[in-house]
C-alpha positions as CSV (number, residue, x, y, z in Angstrom):
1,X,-47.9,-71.7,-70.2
2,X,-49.5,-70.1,-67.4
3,X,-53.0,-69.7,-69.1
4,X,-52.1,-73.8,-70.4
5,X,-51.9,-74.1,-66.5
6,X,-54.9,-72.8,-65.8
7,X,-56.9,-74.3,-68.5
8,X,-55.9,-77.9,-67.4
9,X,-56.7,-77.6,-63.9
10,X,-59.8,-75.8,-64.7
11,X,-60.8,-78.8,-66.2
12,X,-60.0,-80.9,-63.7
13,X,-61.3,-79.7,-61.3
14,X,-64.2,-78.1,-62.5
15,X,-64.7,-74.3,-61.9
16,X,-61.6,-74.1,-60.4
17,X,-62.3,-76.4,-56.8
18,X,-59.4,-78.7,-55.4
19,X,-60.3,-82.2,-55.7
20,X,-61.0,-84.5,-52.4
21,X,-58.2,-86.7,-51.0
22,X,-58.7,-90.4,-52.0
23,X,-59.7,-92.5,-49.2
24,X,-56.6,-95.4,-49.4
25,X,-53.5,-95.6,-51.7
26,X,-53.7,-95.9,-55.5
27,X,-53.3,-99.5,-56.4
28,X,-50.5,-98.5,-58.6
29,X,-47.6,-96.5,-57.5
30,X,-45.1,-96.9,-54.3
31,X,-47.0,-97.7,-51.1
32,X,-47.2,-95.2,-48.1
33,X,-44.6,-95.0,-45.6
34,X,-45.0,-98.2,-43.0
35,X,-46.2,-100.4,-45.2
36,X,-44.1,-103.3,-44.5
37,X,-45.4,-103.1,-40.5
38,X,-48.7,-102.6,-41.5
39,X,-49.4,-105.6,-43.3
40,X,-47.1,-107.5,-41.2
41,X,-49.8,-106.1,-38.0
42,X,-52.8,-107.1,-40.0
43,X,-51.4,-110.2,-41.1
44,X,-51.0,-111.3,-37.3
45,X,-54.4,-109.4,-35.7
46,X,-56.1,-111.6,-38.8
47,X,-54.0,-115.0,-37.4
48,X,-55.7,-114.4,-34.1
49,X,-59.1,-115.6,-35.8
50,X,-60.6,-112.4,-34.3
51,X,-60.5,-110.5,-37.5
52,X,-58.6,-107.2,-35.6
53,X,-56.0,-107.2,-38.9
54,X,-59.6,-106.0,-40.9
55,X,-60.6,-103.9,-38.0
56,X,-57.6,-101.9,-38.2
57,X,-57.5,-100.6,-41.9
58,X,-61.5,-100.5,-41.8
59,X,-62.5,-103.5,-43.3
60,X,-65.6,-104.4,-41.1
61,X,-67.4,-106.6,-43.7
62,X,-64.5,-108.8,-44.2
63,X,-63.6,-108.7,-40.5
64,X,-68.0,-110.1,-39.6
65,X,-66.3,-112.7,-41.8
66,X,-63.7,-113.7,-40.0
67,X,-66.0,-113.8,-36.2
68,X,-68.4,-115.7,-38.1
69,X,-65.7,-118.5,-38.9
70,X,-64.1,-118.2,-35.0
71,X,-68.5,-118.8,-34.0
72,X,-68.5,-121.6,-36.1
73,X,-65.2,-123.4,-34.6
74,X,-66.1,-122.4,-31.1
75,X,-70.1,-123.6,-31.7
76,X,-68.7,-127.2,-33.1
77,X,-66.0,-127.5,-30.5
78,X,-67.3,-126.7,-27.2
79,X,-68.1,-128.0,-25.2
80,X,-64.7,-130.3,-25.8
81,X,-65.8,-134.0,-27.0
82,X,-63.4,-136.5,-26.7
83,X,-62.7,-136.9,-30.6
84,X,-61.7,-133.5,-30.9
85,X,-62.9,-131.2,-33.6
86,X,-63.5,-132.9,-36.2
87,X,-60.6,-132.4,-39.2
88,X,-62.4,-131.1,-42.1
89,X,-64.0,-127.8,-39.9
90,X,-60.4,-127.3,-38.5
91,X,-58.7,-127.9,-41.9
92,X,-61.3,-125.2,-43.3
93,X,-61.0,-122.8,-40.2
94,X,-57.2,-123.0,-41.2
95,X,-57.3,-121.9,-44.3
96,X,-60.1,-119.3,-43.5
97,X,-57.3,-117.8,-41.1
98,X,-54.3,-117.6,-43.4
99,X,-56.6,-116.4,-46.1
100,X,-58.0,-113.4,-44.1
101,X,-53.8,-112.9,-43.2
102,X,-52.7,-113.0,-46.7
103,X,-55.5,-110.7,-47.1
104,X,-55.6,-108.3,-44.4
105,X,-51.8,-108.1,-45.3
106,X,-52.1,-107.2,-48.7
107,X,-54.9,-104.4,-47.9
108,X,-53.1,-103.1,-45.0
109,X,-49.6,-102.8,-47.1
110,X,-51.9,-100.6,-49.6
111,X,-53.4,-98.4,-47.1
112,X,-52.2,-95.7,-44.6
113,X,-54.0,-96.3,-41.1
114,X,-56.3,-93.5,-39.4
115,X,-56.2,-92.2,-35.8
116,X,-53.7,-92.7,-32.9
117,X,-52.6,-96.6,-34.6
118,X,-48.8,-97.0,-34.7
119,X,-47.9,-100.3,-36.8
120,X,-45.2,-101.2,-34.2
121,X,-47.4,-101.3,-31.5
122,X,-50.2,-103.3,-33.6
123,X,-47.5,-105.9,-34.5
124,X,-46.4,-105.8,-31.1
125,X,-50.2,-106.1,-30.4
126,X,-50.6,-109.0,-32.9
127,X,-47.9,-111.1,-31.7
128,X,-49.5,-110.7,-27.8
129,X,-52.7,-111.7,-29.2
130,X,-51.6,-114.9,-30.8
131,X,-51.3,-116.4,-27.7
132,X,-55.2,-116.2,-27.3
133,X,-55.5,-119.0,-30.6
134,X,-52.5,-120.7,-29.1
135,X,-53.4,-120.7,-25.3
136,X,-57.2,-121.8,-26.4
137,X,-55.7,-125.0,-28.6
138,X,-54.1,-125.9,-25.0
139,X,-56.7,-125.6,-22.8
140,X,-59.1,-127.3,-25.3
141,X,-56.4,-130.0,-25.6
142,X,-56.6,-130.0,-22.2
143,X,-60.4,-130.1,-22.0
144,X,-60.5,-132.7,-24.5
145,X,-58.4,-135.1,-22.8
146,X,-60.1,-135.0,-19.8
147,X,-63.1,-135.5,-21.8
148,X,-61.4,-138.6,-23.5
149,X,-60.2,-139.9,-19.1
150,X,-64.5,-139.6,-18.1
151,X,-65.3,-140.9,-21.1
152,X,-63.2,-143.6,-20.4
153,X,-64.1,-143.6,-16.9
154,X,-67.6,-144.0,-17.9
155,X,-66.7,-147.0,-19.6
156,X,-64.9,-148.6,-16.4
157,X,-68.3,-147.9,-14.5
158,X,-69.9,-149.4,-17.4
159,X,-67.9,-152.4,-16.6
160,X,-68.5,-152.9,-13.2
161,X,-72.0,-152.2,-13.8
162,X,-72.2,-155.5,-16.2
163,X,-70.0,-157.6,-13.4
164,X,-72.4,-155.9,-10.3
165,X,-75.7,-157.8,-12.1
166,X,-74.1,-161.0,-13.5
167,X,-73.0,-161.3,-9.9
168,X,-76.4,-161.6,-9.1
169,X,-76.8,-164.6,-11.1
170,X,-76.2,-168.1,-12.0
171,X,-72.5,-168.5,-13.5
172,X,-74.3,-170.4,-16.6
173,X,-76.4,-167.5,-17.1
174,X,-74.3,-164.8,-16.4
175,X,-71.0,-166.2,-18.3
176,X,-71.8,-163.7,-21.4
177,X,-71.9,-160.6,-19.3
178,X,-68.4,-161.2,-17.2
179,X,-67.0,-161.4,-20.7
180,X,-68.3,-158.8,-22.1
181,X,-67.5,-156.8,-18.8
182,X,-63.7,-158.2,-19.4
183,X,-63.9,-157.1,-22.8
184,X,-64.0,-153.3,-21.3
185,X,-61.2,-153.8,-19.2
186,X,-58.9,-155.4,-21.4
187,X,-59.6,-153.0,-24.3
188,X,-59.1,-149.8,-21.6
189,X,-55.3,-151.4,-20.7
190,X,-54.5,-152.3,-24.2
191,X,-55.9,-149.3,-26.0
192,X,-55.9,-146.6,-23.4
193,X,-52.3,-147.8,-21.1
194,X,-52.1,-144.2,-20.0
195,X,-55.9,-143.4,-18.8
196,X,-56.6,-142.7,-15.4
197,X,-59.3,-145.8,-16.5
198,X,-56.6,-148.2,-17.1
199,X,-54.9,-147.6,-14.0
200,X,-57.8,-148.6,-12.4
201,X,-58.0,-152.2,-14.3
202,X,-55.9,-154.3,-12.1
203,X,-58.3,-153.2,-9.0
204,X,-61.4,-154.0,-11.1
205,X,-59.6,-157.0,-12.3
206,X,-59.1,-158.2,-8.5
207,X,-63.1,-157.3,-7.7
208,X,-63.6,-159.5,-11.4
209,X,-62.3,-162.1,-9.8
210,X,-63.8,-161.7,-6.3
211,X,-67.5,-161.7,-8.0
212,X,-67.1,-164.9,-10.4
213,X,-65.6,-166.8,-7.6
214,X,-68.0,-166.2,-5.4
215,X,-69.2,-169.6,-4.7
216,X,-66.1,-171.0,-3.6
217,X,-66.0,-168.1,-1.0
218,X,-69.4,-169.5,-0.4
219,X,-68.5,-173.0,0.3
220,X,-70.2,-174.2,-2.5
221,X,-68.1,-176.0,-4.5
222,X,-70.4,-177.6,-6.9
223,X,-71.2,-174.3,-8.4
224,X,-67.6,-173.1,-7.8
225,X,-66.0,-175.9,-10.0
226,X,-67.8,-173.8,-13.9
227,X,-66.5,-170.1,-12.9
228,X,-63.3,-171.3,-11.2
229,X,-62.8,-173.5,-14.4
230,X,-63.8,-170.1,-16.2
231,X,-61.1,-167.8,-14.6
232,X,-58.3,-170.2,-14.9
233,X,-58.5,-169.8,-18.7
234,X,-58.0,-166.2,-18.9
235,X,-54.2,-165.9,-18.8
236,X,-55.2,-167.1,-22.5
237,X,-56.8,-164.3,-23.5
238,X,-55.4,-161.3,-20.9
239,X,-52.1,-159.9,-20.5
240,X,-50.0,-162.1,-18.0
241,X,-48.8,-158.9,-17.0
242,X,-52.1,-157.3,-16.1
243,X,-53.4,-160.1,-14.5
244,X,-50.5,-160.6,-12.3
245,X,-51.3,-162.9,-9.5
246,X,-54.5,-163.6,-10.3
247,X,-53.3,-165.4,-13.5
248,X,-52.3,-168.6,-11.1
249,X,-54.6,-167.6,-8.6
250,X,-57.7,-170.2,-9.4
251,X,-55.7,-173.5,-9.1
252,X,-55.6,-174.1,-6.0
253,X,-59.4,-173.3,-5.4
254,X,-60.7,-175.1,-8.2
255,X,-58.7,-178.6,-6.9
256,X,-60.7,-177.4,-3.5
257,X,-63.7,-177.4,-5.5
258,X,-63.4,-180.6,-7.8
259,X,-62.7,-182.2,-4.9
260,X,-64.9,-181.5,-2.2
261,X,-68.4,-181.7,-5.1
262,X,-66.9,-185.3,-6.1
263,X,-67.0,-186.3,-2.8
264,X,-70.2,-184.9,-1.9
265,X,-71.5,-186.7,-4.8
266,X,-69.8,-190.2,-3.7
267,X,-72.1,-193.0,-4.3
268,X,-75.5,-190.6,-5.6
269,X,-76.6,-190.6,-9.3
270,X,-73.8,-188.1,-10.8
271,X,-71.7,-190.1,-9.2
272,X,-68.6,-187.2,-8.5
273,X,-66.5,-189.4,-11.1
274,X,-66.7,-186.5,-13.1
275,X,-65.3,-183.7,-11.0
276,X,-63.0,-186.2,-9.3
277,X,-61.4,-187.7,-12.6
278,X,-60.9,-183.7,-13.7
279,X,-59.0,-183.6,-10.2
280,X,-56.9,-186.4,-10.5
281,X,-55.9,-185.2,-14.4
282,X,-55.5,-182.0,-14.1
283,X,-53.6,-181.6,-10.4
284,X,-52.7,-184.8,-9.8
285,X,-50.0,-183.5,-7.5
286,X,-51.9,-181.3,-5.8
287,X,-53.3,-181.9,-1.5
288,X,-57.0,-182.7,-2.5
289,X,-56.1,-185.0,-5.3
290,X,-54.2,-187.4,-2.5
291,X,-57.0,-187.3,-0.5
292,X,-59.6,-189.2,-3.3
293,X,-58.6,-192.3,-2.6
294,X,-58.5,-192.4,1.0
295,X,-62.2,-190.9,0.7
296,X,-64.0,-193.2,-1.7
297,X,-62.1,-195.9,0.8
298,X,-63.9,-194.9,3.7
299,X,-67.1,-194.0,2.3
300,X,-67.1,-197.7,0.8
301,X,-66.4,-198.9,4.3
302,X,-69.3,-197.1,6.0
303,X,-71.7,-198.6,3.3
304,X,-70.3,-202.1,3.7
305,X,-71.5,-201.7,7.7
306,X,-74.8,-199.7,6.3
307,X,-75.7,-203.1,4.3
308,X,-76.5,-204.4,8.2
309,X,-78.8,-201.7,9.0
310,X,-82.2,-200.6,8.4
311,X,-81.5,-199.4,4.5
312,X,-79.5,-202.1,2.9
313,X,-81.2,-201.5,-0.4
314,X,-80.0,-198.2,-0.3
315,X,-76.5,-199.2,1.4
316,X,-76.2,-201.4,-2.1
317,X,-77.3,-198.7,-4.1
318,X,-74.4,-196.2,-3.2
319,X,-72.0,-199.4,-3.1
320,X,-72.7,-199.6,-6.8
321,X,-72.2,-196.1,-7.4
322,X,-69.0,-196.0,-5.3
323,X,-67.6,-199.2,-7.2
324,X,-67.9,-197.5,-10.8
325,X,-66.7,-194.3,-9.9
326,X,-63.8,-196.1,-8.4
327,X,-63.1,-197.9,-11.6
328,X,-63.8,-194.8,-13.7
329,X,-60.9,-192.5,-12.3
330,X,-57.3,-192.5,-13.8
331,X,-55.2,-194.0,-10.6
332,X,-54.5,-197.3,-10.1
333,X,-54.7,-197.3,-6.0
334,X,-58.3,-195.7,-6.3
335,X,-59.1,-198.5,-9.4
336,X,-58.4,-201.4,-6.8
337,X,-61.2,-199.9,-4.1
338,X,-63.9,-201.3,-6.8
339,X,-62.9,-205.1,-5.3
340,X,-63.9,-204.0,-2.1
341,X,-66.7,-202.4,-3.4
342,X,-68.1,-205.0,-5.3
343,X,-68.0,-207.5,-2.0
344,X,-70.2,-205.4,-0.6
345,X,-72.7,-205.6,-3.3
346,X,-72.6,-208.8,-3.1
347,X,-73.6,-208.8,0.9
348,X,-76.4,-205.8,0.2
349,X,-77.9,-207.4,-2.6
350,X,-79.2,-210.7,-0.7
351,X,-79.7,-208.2,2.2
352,X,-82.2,-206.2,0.1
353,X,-83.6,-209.1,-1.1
354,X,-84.6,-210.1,2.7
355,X,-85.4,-206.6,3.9
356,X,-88.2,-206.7,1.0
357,X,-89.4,-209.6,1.8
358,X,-90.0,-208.5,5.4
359,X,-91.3,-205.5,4.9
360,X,-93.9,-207.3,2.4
361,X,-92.3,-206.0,-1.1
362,X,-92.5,-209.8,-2.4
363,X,-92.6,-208.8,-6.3
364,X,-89.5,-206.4,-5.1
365,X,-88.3,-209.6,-3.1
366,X,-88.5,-211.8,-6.1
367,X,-86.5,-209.8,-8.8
368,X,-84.0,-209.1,-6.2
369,X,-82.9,-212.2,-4.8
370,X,-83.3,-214.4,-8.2
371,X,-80.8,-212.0,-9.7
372,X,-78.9,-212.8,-6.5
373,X,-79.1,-216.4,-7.3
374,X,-78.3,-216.1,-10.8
375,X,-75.5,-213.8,-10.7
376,X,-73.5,-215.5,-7.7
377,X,-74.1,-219.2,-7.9
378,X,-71.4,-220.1,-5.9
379,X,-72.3,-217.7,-3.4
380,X,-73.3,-220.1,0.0
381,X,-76.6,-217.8,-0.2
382,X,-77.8,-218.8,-3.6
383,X,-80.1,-221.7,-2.7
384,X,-81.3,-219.6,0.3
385,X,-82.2,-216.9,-2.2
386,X,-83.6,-219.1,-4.8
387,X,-86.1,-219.9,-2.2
388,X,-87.2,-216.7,-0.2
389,X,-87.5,-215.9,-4.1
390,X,-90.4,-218.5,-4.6
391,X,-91.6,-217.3,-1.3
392,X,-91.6,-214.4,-2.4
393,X,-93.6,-214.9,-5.2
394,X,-96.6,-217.3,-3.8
395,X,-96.7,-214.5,-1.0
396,X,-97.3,-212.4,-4.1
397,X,-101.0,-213.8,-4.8
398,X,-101.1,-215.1,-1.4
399,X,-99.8,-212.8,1.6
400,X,-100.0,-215.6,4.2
401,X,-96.9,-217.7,2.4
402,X,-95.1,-214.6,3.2
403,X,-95.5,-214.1,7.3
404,X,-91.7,-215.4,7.5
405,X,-89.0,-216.4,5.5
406,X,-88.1,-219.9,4.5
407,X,-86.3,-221.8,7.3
408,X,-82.4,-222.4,5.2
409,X,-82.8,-225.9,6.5
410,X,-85.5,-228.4,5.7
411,X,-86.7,-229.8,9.6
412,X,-85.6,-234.1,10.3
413,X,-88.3,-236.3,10.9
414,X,-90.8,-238.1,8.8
415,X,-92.0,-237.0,5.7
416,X,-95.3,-237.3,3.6
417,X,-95.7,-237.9,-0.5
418,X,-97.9,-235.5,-2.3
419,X,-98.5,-236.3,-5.7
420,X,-99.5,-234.3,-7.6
421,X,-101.3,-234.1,-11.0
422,X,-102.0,-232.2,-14.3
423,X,-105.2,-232.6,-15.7
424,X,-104.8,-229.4,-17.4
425,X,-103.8,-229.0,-21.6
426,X,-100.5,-226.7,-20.7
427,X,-98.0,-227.5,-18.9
428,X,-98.1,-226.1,-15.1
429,X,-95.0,-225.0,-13.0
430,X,-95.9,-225.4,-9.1
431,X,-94.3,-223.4,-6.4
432,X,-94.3,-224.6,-2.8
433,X,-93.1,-223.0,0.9
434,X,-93.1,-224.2,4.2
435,X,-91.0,-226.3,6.9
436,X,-89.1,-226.9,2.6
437,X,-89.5,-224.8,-0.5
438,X,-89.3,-225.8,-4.0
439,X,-90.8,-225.7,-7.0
440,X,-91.1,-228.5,-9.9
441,X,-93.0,-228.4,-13.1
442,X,-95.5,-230.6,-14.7
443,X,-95.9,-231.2,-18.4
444,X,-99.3,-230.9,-20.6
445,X,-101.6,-233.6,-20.3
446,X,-102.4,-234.8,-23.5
447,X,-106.5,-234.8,-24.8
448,X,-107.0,-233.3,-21.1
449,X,-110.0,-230.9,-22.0
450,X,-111.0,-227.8,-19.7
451,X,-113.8,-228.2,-17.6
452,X,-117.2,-226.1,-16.6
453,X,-117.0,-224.9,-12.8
454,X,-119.4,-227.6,-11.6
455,X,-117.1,-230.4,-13.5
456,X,-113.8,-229.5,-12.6
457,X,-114.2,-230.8,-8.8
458,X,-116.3,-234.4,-10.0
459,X,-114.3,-234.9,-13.2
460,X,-110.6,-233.5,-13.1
461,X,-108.0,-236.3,-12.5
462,X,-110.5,-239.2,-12.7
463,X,-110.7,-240.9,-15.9
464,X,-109.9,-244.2,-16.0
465,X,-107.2,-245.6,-18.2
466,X,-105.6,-241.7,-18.6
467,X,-102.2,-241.2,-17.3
468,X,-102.1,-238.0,-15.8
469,X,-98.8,-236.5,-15.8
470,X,-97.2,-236.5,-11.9
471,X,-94.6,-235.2,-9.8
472,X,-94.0,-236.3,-6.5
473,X,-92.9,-234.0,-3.6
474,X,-91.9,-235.6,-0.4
475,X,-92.5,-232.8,2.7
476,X,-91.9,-232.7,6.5
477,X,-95.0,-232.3,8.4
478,X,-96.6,-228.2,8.7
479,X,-98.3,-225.8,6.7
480,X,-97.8,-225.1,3.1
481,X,-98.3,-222.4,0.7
482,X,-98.9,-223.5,-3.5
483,X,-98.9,-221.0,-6.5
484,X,-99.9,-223.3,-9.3
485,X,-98.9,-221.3,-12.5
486,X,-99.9,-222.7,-16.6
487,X,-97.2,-221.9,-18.5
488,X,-96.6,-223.5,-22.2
489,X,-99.7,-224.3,-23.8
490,X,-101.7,-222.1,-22.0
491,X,-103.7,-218.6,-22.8
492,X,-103.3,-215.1,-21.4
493,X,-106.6,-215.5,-20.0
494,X,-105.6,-218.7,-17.6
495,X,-105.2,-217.1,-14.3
496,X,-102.5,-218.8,-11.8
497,X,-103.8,-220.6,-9.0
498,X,-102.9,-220.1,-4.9
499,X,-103.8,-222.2,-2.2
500,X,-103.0,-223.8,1.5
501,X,-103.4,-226.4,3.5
502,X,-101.5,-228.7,6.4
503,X,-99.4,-231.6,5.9
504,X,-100.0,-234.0,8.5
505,X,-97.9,-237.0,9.7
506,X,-98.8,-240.7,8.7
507,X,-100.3,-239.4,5.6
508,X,-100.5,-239.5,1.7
509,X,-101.6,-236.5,-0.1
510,X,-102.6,-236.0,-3.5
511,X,-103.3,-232.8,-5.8
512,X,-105.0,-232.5,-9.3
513,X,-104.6,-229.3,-11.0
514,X,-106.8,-228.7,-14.0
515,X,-108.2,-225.5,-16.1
516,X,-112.2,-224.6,-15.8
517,X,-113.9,-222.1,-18.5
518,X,-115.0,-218.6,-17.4
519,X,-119.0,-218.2,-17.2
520,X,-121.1,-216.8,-20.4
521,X,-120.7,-213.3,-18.7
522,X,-116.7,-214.2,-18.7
523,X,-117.2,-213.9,-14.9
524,X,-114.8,-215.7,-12.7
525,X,-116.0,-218.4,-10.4
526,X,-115.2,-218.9,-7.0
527,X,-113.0,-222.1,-6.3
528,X,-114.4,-223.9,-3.2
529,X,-111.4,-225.2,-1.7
530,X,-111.9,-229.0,-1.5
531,X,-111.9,-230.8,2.2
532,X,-108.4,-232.2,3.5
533,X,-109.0,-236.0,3.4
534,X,-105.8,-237.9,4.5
535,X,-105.0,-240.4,1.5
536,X,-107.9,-238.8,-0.8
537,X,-106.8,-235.8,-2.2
538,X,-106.7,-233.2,0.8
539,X,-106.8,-230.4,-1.6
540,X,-107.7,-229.6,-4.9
541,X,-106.3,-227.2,-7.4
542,X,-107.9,-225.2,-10.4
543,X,-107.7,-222.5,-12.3
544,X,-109.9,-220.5,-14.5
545,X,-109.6,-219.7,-18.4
C-alpha cells in the first residue's frame, strides 16, 4: 500500500514535487469559509457603479468595465439638461449595474479574498458607498431641476423680449408678437404652475398690459380703441384666475377711448359714428356713453353759428357729417339732433352758395345754389338763389356780371321792352342780370341758315316776310349782363355767347341772336359789339360754329 502510495503521488506530482495551490476555489465542491459576505460585499461595491465588488476579488478587466459604463452616464448626463438623462442610457446603465452585482457576487462567493480584506467591513463598506449612486441621483435631480426653472426663466425673458419690441410698434403691426409673447406666459402657468417662471406671470402679465395699452396712457385714443379692444378679449383665452384684475380692467378705458376718437372725429370724413355707435352698444351705461348726445348737440350748435362766419362751406360740410352720424347711432335722443342738424344745412348751403359767389367761384356758385333752389323750393331763398345762380353763371364767361350779387328785389320805376330774337337753327336759352335777373328761352328758327362773319351783322334778323322767333323782357333802367347759350339743335362746336350794355329810360331795345361759321383755318372771329342805338337794335348778339 505504502509503495501504491508512493507510486500515485509520484505520478502526480512528477518526481516527487508538491503541486502549487490553485489560485481561487474549484467550481465544484463547498465554497470557502465567508462566502455568503463576500458576495453579498461584491454585490453592493459592484451597485455603487464604481466596479470596487471586481476590485476586491481581482477582477480588474471586468471592473475597466464597469468605470467605463459610470464615464458613459456621467459624459451623457453632465452637465444636467433639463430632460434628464435620457431613458434608454439609464435603462442600459441599470442593467449594466445589477449585472456586474449578480456577477461580482457570484465570483466573489467562489473565491477566498487576499490581504488585510474582512467581508464585514467590505459589506459595511458597500452599503456606505451606496450613498455615492444615491446622493448623486439627488443632487443631479437637483441640478436638473434648476436646469428645467432657467430654462424656463429663459423662456419668460424670451417673452418679455417679444413684448419689449412689439411695444415699439404700431398695435396693427405688432398684434402677432403680443400673442405670441402671451402664448409663453400662459403655457409657463398652465404647464409649469410650480416654476419660479410662473410665479413671475402675473407681474409680466400686469407689464403685458401696461405695453399694449400704452396709447390710452398716451392720450391717444384713436390708437387706443384696437389694443384696448384687443385686451378685453383675453379673459377668453387666459385663466380668469391668472389674469385677476386685469380681466375687467380694459372697460372702462376703452369707453374713454371710443368716446373721446368719436368725438374728435365729429363732423370730419370718418365721421366718429363708428367708435361712437361701438360705445353706445357695448357700454351703454357707462359715464362716456351719456355724454354722446350732449356732445354731437353742441358741436351741431357751434356749426349752426359757423355757417355766419368766414367758412360756411365748411360750417355745412361738418353739419352734414354731424347730421348722419347723428342718425347712424342706436339712441333715440341722439337720432332726433339730425332735425337740428339738417336746419343748419339748409342755412349753410345758400350761405356757401353766396360766399362763392363773392369770392369769384361762379361755376362753384352755380352748382351750389341751383341745388339750393331745387332741393328747398319752399324755402323764402329759392328764387334768390335761382338768380345769384344765373349770375353766377354769365359771370362765368363774363367776370363783370359778377362784381355783386343780384339785388332780391327788382327796383320801381319805368321800365324798357327788349325784344329779342332768334335767327339762329337751334334753339337758344338767354340769361340776364342786373337791377332784375332772369332767363327765358327762345325756340329754333325755322330755314334760319348760319352766316359768314361779314353777314351775320348786315343779314341776321332782317329778312322780310320771316318771323323770327321772340321773347320779350321788360327791364328797369341800368346795366346788364347776357349769356346767350344754343341748346337743342345746335353742335358741340357752337360756342355760347356773352355780352353788355345799358338800358336807358324812354327806350325800345331790340336783340338778334344768330350762329356765324368758323374761318377756313377754323379760327374764331372776333364779334364787334354793335353800337347802342335807342329803338334800333342797341346790341347785337352772335355766336360762332
Amino acid at each position: 500500500m505504502e509503495s501504491g502510495d508512493r507510486d500515485v503521488i509520484a505520478g502526480y506530482g512528477g518526481g516527487g514535487a508538491v503541486p502549487p495551490p490553485p489560485s481561487h476555489a474549484p467550481s465544484v465542491g463547498p465554497p470557502p469559509p465567508g462566502a455568503a459576505l463576500r458576495a453579498a460585499a461584491a454585490a453592493l461595491l459592484n451597485l455603487t457603479g464604481l466596479g470596487l465588488g471586481y476590485a476586491l476579488v481581482g477582477r480588474w478587466g471586468r471592473a475597466a468595465v464597469c468605470w467605463g459604463a459610470t464615464a458613459v452616464l456621467l459624459w451623457v448626463a453632465l452637465p444636467a439638461d433639463p430632460d434628464g438623462v435620457p431613458a434608454g442610457v439609464l435603462v442600459g446603465y441599470l442593467l449594466v449595474l445589477v449585472a456586474a452585482a449578480v456577477d461580482g457576487g457570484r465570483i466573489a462567493r467562489r473565491s477566498a479574498v487576499g490581504g488585510a480584506w474582512r467581508p464585514g467591513l467590505a459589506v459595511g463598506l458597500g452599503v456606505v458607498l451606496l450613498a455615492v449612486p444615491a446622493g448623486g441621483a439627488v443632487v443631479y435631480g437637483s441640478a436638473r431641476d434648476e436646469a428645467r426653472e432657467q430654462m424656463l426663466l429663459e423662456r419668460l425673458k424670451a417673452g418679455d423680449e417679444r413684448v419689449a419690441a412689439a411695444s415699439r410698434q404700431p398695435f396693427d403691426a405688432a398684434k402677432g408678437e403680443y400673442g405670441k409673447a402671451l402664448g409663453v406666459y400662459r403655457a409657463l402657468d398652465e404647464d409649469h404652475p410650480g416654476s419660479r417662471a410662473a410665479k413671475l406671470v402675473p407681474d409680466r402679465l400686469k407689464a403685458y398690459y401696461d405695453a399694449v395699452s400704452a396709447p390710452y396712457a398716451k392720450k391717444r385714443h384713436c390708437d387706443a380703441v384696437a389694443p384696448l379692444t384687443y385686451l378685453r378679449t383675453l379673459p377668453d383665452s387666459v385663466d380668469g384666475k391668472l389674469l385677476g384684475e386685469l380681466a375687467a380692467w380694459p372697460d372702462e378705458p376703452l369707453a374713454e377711448s371710443l368716446y373721446g376718437c368719436g368725438v374728435s372725429r365729429l363732423g370730419a370724413a370718418g365721421g366718429g359714428g363708428s367708435e361712437l355707435g361701438e360705445l353706445l352698444r357695448t357700454f351703454p351705461e357707462s359715464a362716456p356713453a351719456r355724454r354722446v348726445g350732449p356732445a354731437i348737440d353742441e358741436r351741431i350748435k357751434d356749426q349752426v353759428a359757423a355757417v355766419k362766419g368766414a367758412e360756411p362751406c365748411e360750417a355745412t360740410e361738418v353739419l352734414r357729417g354731424l347730421g348722419a352720424t347723428a342718425s347712424r347711432l342706436p339712441d333715440d335722443s341722439v337720432k332726433k339732433l339730425r332735425a337740428d342738424a339738417d336746419k343748419g344745412v339748409v342755412d349753410g348751403v345758400y350761405a356757401c352758395g353766396v360766399d362763392q359767389f363773392k369770392d369769384g367761384k361762379f361755376g362753384a356758385a352755380r352748382t351750389t345754389l341751383a341745388g339750393f333752389a331745387r332741393t328747398y323750393k319752399s324755402d323764402g331763398r329759392a328764387g334768390q338763389a335761382r338768380d345769384i345762380a344765373i349770375a353766377a353763371e354769365i359771370a362765368d364767361d363774363r367776370p363783370a356780371a359778377g362784381k355783386r350779387l343780384p339785388p332780391s328785389k327788382g327796383p320801381g320805376g319805368a321800365r324798357m321792352e327788349l325784344v329779342v330774337s332768334n335767327d339762329a337753327p337751334n334753339t337758344v336759352e338767354v340769361l340776364y342780370t342786373g337791377p332784375v335777373t332772369g332767363t327765358v328761352t327762345l325756340r329754333a328758327c325755322a330755314g334760319c341758315e348760319r352766316y359768314s362773319a361779314s353777314e351775320g351783322p348786315r343779314r341776321a334778323c332782317k329778312a322780310s316776310g320771316r318771323s323770327y322767333p321772340k321773347a320779350r323782357l321788360r327791364l328797369p333802367a341800368g346795366e346788364y349782363h347776357f349769356l346767350y347759350k344754343h341748346g337743342t339743335g345746335a353742335t358741340s362746336r357752337v360756342d355760347s355767347y356773352s355780352s353788355g350794355t345799358r338800358v336807358q329810360p324812354g327806350y325800345t331795345y331790340t336783340s338778334c341772336t344768330y350762329v356765324i361759321e368758323r374761318g377756313p383755318f377754323g379760327l374764331d372771329l372776333p364779334q364787334l359789339p354793335d353800337p347802342i342805338q335807342p329803338v334800333v337794335s342797341p346790341w347785337g348778339a352772335g355766336s360762332s360754329r
